[in-house]
C-alpha positions in Angstrom: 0.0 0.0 0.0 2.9 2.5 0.6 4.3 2.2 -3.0 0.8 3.3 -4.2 0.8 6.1 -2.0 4.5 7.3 -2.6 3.2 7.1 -6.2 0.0 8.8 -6.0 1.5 11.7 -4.4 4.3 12.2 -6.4 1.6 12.8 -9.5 -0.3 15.0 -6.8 2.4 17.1 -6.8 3.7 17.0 -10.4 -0.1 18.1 -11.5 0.3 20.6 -8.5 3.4 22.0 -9.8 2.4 21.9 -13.4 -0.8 24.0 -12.0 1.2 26.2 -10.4 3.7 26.8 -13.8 0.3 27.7 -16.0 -0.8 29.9 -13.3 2.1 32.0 -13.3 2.2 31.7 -16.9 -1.4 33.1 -16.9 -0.3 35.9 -14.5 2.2 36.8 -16.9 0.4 37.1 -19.7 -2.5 39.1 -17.8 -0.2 41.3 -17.2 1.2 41.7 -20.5 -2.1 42.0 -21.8 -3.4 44.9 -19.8 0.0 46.4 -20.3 -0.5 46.1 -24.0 -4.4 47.3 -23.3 -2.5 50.7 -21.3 -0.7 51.1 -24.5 -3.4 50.6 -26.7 -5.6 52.8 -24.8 -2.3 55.2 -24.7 -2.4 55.0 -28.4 -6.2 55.2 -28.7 -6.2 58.2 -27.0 -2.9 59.8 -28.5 -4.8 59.0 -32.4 -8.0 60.6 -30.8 -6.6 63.4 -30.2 -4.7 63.9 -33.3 -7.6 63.3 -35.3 -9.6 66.0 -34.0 -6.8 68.3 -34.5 -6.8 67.7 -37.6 -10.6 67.9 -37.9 -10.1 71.0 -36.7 -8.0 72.2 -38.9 -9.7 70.4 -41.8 -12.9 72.3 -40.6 -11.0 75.4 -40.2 -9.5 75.2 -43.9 -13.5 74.2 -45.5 -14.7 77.5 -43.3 -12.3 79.3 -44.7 -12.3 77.8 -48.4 -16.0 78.1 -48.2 -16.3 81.4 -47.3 -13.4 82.0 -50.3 -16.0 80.5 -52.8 -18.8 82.3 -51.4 -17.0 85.3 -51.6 -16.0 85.0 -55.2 -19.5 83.4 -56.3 -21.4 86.4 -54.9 -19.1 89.2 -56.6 -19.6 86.4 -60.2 -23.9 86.4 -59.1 -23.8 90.4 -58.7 -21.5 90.7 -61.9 -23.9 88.6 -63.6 -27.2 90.3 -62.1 -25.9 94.0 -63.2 -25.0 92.8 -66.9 -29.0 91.2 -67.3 -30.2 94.1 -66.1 -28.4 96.2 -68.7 -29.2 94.0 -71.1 -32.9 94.0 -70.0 -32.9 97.8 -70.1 -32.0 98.0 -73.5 -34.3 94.9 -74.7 -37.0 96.8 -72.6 -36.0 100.0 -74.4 -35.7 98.5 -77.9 -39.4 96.8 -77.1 -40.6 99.8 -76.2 -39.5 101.4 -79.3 -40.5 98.8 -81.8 -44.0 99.0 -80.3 -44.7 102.3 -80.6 -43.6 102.2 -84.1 -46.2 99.2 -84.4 -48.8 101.4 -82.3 -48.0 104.2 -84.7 -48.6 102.5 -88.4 -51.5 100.5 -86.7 -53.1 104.0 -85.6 -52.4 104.6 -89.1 -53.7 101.9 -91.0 -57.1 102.2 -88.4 -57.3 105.9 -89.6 -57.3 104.9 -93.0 -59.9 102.0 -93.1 -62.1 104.5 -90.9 -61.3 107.2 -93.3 -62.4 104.7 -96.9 -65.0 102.9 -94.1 -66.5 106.0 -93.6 -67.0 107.1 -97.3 -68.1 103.9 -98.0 -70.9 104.2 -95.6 -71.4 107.8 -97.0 -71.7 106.7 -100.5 -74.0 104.1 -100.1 -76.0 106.4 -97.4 -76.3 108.6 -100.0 -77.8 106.1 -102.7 -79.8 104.3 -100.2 -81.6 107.9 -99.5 -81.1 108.9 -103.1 -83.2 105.7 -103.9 -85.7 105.4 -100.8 -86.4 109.3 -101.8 -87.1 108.4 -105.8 -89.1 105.7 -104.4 -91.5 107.6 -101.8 -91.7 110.6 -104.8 -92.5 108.1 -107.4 -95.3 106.3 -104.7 -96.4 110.3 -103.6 -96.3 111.1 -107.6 -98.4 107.8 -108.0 -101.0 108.4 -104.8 -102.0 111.9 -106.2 -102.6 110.6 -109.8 -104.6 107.7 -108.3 -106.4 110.2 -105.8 -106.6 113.2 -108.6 -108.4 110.1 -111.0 -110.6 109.1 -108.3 -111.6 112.7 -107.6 -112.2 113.5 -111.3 -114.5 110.6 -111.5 -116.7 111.3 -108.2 -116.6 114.8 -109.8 -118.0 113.7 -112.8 -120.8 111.4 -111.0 -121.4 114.1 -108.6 -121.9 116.3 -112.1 -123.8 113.5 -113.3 -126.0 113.0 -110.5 -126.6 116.9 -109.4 -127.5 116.8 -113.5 -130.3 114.4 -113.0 -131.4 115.9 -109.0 -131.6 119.3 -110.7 -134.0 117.1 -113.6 -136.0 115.5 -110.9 -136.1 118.7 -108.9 -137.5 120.5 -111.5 -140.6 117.2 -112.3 -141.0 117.3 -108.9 -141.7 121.2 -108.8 -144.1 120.9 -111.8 -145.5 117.6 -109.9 -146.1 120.3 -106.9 -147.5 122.7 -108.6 -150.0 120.7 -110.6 -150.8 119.1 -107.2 -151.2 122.5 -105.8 -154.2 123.3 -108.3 -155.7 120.2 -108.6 -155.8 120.8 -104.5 -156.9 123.8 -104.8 -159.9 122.7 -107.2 -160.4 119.9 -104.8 -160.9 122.0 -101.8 -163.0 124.7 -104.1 -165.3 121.6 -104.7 -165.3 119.4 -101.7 -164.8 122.4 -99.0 -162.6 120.6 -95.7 -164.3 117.4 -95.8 -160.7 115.9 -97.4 -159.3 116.9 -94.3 -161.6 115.0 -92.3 -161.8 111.7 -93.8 -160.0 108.6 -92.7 -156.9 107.3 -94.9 -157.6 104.0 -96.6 -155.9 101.7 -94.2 -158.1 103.2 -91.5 -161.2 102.8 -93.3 -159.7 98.9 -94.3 -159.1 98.2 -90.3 -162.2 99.9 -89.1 -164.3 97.5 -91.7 -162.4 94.4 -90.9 -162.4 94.9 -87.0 -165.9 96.8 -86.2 -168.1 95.2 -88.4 -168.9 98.3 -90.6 -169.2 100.8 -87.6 -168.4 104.0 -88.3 -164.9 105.3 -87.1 -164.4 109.0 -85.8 -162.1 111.0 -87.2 -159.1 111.5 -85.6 -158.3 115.1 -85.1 -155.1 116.4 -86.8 -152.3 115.8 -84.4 -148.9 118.2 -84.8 -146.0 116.1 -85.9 -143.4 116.0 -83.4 -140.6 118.3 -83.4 -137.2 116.4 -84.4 -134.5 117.1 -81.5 -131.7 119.8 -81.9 -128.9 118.2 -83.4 -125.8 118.3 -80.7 -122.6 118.8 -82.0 -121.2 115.3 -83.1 -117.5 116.6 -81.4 -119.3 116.0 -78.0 -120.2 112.2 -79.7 -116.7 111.9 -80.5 -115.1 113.2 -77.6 -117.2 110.8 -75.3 -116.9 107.4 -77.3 -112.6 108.4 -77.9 -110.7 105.1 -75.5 -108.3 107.7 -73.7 -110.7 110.5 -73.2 -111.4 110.6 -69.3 -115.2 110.5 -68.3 -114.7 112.8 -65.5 -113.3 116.0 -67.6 -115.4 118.6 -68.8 -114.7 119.5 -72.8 -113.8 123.7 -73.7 -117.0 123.1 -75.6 -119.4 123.0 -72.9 -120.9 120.6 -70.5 -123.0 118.8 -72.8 -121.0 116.1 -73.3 -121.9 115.3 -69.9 -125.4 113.5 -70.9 -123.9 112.3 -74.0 -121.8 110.1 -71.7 -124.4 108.3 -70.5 -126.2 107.5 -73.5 -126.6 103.8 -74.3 -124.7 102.6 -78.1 -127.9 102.9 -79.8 -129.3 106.1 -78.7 -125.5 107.8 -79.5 -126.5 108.1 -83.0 -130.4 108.5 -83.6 -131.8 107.1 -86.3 -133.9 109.1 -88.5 -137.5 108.8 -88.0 -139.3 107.8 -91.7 -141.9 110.8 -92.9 -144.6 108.2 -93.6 -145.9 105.1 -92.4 -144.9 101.7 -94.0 -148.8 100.6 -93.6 -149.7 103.6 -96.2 -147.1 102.4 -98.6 -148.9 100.4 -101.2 -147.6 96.8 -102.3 -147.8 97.0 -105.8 -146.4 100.3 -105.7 -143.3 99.0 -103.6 -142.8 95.8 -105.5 -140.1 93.6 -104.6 -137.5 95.9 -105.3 -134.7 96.8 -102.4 -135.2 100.7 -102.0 -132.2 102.2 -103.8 -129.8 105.0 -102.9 -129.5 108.5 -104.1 -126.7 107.9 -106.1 -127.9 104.5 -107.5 -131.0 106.5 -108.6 -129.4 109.3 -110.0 -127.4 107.1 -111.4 -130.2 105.2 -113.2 -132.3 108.2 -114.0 -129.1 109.4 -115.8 -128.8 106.0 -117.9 -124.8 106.1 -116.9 -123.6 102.3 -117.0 -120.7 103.2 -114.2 -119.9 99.3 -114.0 -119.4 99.4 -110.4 -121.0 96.2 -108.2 -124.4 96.9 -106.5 -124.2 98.4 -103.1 -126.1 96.2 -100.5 -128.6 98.0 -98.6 -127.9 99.8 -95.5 -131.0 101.0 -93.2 -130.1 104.7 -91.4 -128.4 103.2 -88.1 -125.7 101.5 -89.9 -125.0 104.3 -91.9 -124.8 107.0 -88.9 -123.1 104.2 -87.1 -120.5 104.0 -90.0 -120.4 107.8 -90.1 -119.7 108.3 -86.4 -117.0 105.6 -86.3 -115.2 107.4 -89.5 -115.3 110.7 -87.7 -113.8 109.5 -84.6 -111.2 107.7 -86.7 -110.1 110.9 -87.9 -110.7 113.0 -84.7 -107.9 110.1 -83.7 -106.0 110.2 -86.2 -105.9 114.6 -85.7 -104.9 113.9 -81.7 -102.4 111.4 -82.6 -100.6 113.9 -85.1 -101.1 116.7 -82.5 -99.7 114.4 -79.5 -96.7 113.9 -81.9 -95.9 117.5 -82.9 -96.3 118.5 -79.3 -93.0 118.6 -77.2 -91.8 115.3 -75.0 -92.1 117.5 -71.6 -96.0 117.9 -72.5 -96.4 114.4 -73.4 -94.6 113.0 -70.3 -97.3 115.6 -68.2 -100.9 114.3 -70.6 -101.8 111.4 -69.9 -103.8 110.8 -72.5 -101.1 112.1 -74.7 -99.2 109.3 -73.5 -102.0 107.2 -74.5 -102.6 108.8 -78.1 -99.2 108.4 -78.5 -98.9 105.0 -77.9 -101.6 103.8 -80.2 -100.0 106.6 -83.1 -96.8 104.1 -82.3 -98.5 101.0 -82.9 -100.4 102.3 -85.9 -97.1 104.0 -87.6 -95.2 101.0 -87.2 -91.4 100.5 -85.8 -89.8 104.4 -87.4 -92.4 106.1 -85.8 -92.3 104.3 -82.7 -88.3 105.2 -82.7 -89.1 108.5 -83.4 -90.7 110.0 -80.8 -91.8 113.8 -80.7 -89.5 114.5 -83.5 -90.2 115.7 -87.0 -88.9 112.7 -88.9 -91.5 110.6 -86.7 -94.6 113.1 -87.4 -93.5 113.1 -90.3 -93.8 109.1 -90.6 -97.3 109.1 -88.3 -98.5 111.4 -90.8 -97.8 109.3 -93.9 -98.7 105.8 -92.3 -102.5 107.8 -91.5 -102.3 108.8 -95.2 -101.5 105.2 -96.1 -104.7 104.1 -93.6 -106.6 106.5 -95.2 -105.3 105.4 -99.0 -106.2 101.7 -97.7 -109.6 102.7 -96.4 -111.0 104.2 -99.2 -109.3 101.9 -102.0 -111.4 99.3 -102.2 -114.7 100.9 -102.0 -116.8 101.6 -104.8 -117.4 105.6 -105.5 -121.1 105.2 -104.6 -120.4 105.4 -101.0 -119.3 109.2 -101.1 -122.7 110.5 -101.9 -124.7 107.9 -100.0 -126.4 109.8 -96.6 -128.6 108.6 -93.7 
């Protein structure tokens, strides 16, 4: 057992010894490691150092380089900045005078296309109005020939028909006068009694109703007296659209009560001077009762080729009449509401109103007018055209036919 022991213990202390050698070995290299670590930090610090000297240097050298550049870039910039703006003064100055000489010959050429514009427009101004005039004096030249041959003829059936009235005036005097003496025989013969005796449609209706009894005489009864013809202005005045109902006329206040007259008793109708019942059948015929012209025209044995006027009882004709005369009392305030100044016109109401419907009838020019010449001037030859269109179809009978 010793031997084993001896043995073991010499290896105890071999590995002890070996143990102890790599510790000191480890000790020693420790050591020279954190010496080497001093040095490195030593070295770190001596590099460190160095290198921000030099950064600051380097830093101070770009500061300084930089501000070089600067330096010289802004005197280049400003160099460059002075030379474009000399050079854009003197664009600016040539631009300025190349447009004005641009302005100045198209100034020209604009005065000169105004100048042949405007005698262009003169010229055919002129001709237009040269034309329109020969036109309107040719129409003028051709209305008085058409109203001179329309006069001529009603002068020559008005010659025509006074010819045959002053015939039939003078049978109807010798028809009087031969009536007067056979009268007067009668009444030397038959005393008053022809004065007292029923007509013959009395003497008819008393046999028919009475049975043969003897009717009384009727005792002569005084016709009554027509009224006293008003003035037909007041008619006129009172019918007009614009006229107010409330104003008196300078005429008078009479035109009060015409105011109020119903549409049929505005223009009376004339009473006949004898009875239809005394009017004889076979006398009458079938025949329409003719007109004075149509007779005279008959009794004449003038063939005036005209168509036959239908009949007309006396209301339609006054009726006609009284609408003709206030057409043309119209037609007179329309031309006086024109002449008149635009001051009075703004002031009259019914100015305004005359004026309006003088507008519509004269068409667009005299509606463009206003108070001025030209447009009374066009009012009065559109009335003269309405007056022309009026009386153009119409035979010439119509002028001497009367209610």
């Amino acid at each position: 057992m010793e031997p084993n022991d001896a043995a073991s213990g010499s290896a105890r202390a071999t590995e002890l010894r070996a143990s102890l050698s790599a510790r000191r070995d480890i000790e020693s290299l420790l050591a020279e490691a954190s010496a080497t670590r001093e040095a490195a930090v030593a070295d770190a610090d001596a590099i460190i150092e160095e290198a921000q000297q030099v950064s600051e240097q380097l830093v101070r050298e770009s500061r300084s380089e930089a501000d070089r550049v600067t330096t010289d870039a802004r005197a280049r910039a400003e160099g460059v900045v002075a030379r474009a703006r000399s050079e854009a003064e003197e664009i600016t100055r040539q631009a300025r005078a190349a447009a004005d000489a641009v302005r100045a010959r198209a100034e020209a050429q604009v005065e000169e296309y105004r100048r042949r514009v405007r005698a262009e427009l003169t010229e055919q101004v002129t001709r237009e109005v040269t034309e329109q005039s020969r036109r309107e004096l040719a129409r003028v030249q051709e209305r008085q020939q058409g109203m001179i041959g329309d006069i001529e003829a009603s002068v020559r059936i008005l010659g025509v028909s006074m010819e045959a009235a002053v015939a039939n005036i003078g049978e109807m005097l010798g028809a009087l006068d031969s009536l007067r003496v056979h009268t007067t025989e009668s009444l030397g013969e038959a005393g008053t009694t022809a004065f007292t005796e029923p007509p013959r449609h009395a003497d008819a209706g008393a046999s028919a109703g009475g049975g043969g009894r003897m009717s009384v005489p009727p005792e002569p009864v005084e016709p009554p007296r027509p009224p006293r013809p008003e003035p037909i202005d007041h008619l006129i005045r009172s019918t007009l659209p614009g006229e107010d109902a409330g104003t008196e006329d300078e005429d008078g206040p009479a035109s009060s009560w015409v105011d109020g007259m119903a549409p049929d008793s505005a223009v009376p109708a004339a009473e006949p001077v004898y009875d239809a019942a005394d009017a004889d059948p076979a006398e009458t015929g079938a025949e329409p009762p003719r007109t004075a012209t149509e007779a005279f025209l008959l009794s004449a044995h003038v063939d005036h080729g005209d168509p036959p006027l239908p009949p007309l009882d006396d209301t339609d004709v006054g009726a006609r009449y009284a609408r003709d005369a206030m057409r043309a009392t119209a037609r007179s305030k329309t031309r006086r509401a024109g002449d008149r100044p635009a001051d009075d016109r703004a002031d009259d109401p019914a100015g305004r109103a005359d004026g309006s419907a003088g507008g519509s009838a004269g068409g667009s020019a005299g509606g463009s007018a206003g108070g001025s010449p030209e447009g009374a001037a066009d009012r009065s030859t559109a009335a003269a055209d309405g007056e022309d269109a009026e009386t153009s179809g119409k035979p010439l009978g119509w002028l001497f036919r009367s209610s």
